[in-house]
N, C-alpha and C positions, 0 to 999 in steps of 0.2 A: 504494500500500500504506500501510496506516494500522492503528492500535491501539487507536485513541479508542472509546471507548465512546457509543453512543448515550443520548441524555434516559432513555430503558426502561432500556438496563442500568444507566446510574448511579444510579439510581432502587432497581431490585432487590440491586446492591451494597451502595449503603448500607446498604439495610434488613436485610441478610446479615447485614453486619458487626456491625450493631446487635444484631443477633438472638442472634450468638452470643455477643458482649460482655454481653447481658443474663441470658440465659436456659442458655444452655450452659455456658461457661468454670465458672461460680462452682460449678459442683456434677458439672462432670465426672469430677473426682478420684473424689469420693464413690461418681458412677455405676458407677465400673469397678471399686471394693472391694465395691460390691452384687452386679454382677456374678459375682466370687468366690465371693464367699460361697453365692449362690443355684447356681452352675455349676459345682460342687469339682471332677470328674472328666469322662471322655472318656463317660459315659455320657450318649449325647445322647436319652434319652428324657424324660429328664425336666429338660431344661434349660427356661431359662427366660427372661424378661425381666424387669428390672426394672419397676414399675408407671411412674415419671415418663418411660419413653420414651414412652409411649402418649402423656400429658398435652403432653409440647413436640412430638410430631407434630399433636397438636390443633391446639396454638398455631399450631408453622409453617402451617399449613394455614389457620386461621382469618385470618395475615395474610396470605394469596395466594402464599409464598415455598414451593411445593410443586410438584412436579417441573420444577425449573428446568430440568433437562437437555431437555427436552422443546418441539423448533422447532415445534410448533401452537400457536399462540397459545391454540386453544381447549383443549386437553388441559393445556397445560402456561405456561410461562412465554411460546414465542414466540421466546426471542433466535436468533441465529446463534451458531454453533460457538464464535465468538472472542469472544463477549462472556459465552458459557459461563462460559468457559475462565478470566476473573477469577474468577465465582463459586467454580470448581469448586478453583481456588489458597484461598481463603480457605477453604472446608469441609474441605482438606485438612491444615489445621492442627491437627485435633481429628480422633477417633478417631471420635464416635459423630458430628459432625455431617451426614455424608453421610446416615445411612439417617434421621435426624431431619428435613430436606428432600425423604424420598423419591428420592433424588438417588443411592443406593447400589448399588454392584457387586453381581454380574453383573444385578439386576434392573435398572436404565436400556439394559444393550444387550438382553437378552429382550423388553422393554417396547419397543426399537426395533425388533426384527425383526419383532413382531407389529403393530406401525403400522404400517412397511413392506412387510412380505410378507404378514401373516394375513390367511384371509377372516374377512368379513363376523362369522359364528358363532364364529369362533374369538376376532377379537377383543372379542365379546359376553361370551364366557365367560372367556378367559383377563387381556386385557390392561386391559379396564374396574377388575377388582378390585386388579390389580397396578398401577392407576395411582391409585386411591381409597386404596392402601397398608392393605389389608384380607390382604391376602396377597404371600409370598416367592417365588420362584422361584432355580433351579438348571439350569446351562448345564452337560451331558453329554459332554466332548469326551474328555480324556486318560485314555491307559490306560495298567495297570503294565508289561504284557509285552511290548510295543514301544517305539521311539522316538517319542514325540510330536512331538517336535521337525518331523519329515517326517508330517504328517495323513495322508498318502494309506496310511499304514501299520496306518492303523487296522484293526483285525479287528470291531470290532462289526457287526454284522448286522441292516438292516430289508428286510425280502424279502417284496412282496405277495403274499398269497394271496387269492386273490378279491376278495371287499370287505374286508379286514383287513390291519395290515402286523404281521408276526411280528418281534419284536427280540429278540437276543440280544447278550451279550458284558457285559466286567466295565470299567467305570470308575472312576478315582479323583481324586482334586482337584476334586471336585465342590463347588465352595464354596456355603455358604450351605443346606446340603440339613440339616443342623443343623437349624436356626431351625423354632422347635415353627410356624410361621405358612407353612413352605412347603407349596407344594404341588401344584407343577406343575415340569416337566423338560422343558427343550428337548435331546433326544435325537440326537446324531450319531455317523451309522452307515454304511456301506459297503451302496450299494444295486449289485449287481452287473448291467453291461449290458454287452453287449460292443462295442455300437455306440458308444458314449460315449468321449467323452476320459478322459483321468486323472485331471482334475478333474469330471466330469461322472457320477461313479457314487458320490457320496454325499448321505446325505438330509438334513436334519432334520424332527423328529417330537415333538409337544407330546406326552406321555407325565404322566397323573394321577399321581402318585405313591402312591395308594391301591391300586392295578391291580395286579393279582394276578403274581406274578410279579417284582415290584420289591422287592428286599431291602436296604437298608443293611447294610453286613458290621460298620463300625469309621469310628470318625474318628481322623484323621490329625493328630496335632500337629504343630504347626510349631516348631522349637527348645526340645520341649519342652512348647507349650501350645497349646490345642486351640482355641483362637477361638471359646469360646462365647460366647454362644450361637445362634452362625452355623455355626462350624466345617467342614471339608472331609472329606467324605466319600466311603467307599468303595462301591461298589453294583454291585450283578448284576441283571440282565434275563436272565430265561429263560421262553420263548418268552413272552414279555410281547407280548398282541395288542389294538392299538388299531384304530380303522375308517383306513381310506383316506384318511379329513379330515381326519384328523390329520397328514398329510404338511404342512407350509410350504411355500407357492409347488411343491408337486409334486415329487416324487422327483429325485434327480439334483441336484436346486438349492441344496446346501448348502454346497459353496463359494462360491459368486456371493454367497449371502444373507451367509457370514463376512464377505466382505470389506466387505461393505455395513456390517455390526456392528461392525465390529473400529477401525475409520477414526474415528468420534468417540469409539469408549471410550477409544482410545490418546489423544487429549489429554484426556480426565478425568484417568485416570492419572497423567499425568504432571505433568498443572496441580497434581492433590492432592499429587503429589511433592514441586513446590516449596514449596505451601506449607506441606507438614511439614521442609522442611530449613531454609523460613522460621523457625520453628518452633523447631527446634533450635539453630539459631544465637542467637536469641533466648533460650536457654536456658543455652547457653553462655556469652553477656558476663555473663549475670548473674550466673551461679556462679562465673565468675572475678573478676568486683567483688566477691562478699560473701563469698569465700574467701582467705586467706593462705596463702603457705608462705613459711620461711626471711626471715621480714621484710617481706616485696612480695604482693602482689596477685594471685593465681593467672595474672590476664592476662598481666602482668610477667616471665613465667617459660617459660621451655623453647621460645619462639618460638610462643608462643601467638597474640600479636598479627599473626603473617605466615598463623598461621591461619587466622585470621578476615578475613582480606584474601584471601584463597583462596578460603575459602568463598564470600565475597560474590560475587567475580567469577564462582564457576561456577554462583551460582543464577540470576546476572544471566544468565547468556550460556544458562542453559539455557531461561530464562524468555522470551526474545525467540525464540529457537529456536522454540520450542512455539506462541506466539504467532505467528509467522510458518506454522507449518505451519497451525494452523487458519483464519489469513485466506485460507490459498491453498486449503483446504479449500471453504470458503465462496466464492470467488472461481469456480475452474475446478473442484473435486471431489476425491473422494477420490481415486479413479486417475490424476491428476494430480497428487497430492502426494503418492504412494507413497514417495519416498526423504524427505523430509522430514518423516513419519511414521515410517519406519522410525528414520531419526535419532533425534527424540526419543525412541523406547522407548529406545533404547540408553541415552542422555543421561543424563534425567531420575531414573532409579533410580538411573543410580551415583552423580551427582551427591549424591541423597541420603543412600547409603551411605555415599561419602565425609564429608558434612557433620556427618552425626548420630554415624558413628567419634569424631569429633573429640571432638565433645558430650560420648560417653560417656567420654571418657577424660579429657575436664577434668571430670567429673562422677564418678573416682575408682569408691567401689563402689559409688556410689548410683545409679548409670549404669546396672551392669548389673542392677538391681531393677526392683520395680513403682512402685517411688515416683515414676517422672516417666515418658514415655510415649517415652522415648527405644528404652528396648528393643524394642517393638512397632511403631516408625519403621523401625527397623533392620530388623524381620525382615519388613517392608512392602516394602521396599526391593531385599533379597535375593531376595524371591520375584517380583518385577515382574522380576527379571532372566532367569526362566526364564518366567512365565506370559505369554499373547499373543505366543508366541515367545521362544526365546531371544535373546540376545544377539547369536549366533553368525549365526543366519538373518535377523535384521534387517541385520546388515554384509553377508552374502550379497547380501540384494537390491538394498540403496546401491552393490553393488562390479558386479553384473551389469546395472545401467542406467546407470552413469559406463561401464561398456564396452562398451555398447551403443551409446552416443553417438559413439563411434569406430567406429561401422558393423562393428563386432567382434560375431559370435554367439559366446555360449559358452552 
């Protein structure tokens, strides 16, 4: 087991790092007041982008640093999962540098299920434009009237009729279905069979989002603020009918394809974790070096410095963590690192929550503003604790394979 990076990734590191030391940092403040300004309210019809994301996706693209996430050498960058997994810490110090590498949630797991599982046509039409970063996508899963938490409770409905699959049912946390550039829905739905397992009677289903019958109701703020102009949305399908080829890998297959999904998004996640708690940490020595109180140095004061010695140790340990789950990813696979994936979702978010708490409160009230990106860390943070699972059903399944190992079924 090893962490080194190969010639390729040091290579594509660098050039990240350069990337966004040149081009991003200096004018990302700026981006997220344009932002505002262009996106006042929850009305996502007429949200917007600022013009310079277009121009630094040029750029990224013009120097080859364009969809890093992506193991085909030819579609994308090539690397393995762990050599991601640096990149994906360094983009996650910045708010917009993910979707400015093409590199941004939920489109890099859409974008893998359809290299994965889509034919031929589907990935003609679907996953070509969403890999050129010409167009958004939207993952379909959580609904209001049941527990998410437990999938298998889902109520939505894709039921063939003939050559057509009829969908019904309401979702919401639909990220990303904002964004005036989406325009496709990977659709999961409860395909009822009675011969099938429990895992075996749900679909997924590429769903235009033009398609008669698909409504946005409302976007959903988070603490307040709506994440445009991406934001999470709420939506109804009624009797929304696509053809047959629209199934992924065929009916029934849409747990088997999650878990295929779910295995390298969860160390994205959590790599961009660390390095927003990087991030904040960083933000923190600095506001207590160039702040006073009572005589002394904000670091100086209220155990601040055991803070920051806190901090460090849980970014480290969460950071080796995640790094260790993706070499074993890479090593023997996703179904062989289930509990050290589950780990890190747990890990990585609180760690964050913990780190950037700290931030905001030696950052006084400026913490809880838009003046530093600390707020929007936090409530990045918060939501990773329930999104991909909660918290609750990742220790579930670390607690039912360590009891497994004792020849114990529960």
């Amino acid at each position: 087991m090893h962490f080194e990076l190969s010639e390729r990734g040091q290579d594509y590191l660098a050039r990240v790092k350069a990337f966004m030391r040149d081009h991003i940092e200096p004018i990302e403040a700026d981006f997220w007041r344009d932002v505002q300004a262009l996106n006042p309210d929850g009305n996502w019809r007429n949200w917007q982008h600022p013009p310079v994301l277009e121009a630094l996706k040029a750029k990224a693209k013009a120097q080859d640093l364009w969809n890093l996430w992506m193991p085909d050498a030819e579609l994308g960058a090539g690397l393995s999962i762990a050599e991601y997994a640096h990149i994906a810490e360094q983009t996650g110090r910045s708010l917009m540098a993910p979707t400015v590498f093409n590199c941004n949630a939920p489109d890099t797991g859409n974008m893998e299920v359809l290299w994965r599982y889509g034919s031929e046509t589907q990935k003609a039409q679907w996953l070509t434009p969403l890999l050129a970063g010409e167009i958004r996508s939207v993952f379909c899963m959580t609904e209001p009237e049941v527990a998410s938490s437990d999938a298998t409770n889902m109520q939505a409905t894709a039921i063939v009729e003939g050559d057509e699959i009829v969908l019904n049912g309401r979702k919401w946390w639909s990220s990303g279905i904002g964004d005036p550039h989406c325009k496709i829905a990977i659709f999961m739905a409860h395909t009822p069979n009675a011969e099938a397992s429990r895992h075996g009677q749900h679909s997924m289903v590429l769903v235009p989002l033009d398609t008669p019958g698909v409504e946005v109701q409302r976007m959903l703020p988070v603490f307040g603020d709506f994440d445009a102009p991406h934001g999470h949305g709420e939506v109804t399908f009624t009797d929304v009918r696509v053809p047959v080829a629209n199934f992924i890998g065929g009916p029934g297959q849409g747990f088997s394809i999650a878990q295929g999904r779910l295995g390298p998004g969860r160390i994205h996640h959590c790599m961009r974790c660390i390095g927003a708690a990087e991030k904040a940490l960083e933000l923190m020595i600095d506001r207590g070096l160039a702040r006073t109180a009572f005589g002394k140095p904000l670091l100086n004061l209220g155990g601040n410095r055991e803070r920051i010695a806190e901090a460090r140790i849980a970014i480290d340990q969460a950071r080796l963590l995640t790094l260790y789950a993706a070499w074993k990813m890479d090593a023997v696979g996703t179904f062989a690192a289930m509990t050290e994936i589950s780990a890190i979702k747990v890990v990585a978010p609180n760690v964050l929550q913990m780190v950037v708490d700290m931030a905001i409160q030696l950052h006084g009230g400026a913490g809880v503003s838009r003046d530093t990106p600390l707020t929007a860390f936090f409530a990045q943070a918060r939501s990773l604790r329930l999104a991909d699972g909660p918290d609750e059903v990742h220790k579930g399944v670390i607690a039912k394979i360590e009891i497994a190992k004792r020849d114990f079924k529960s």
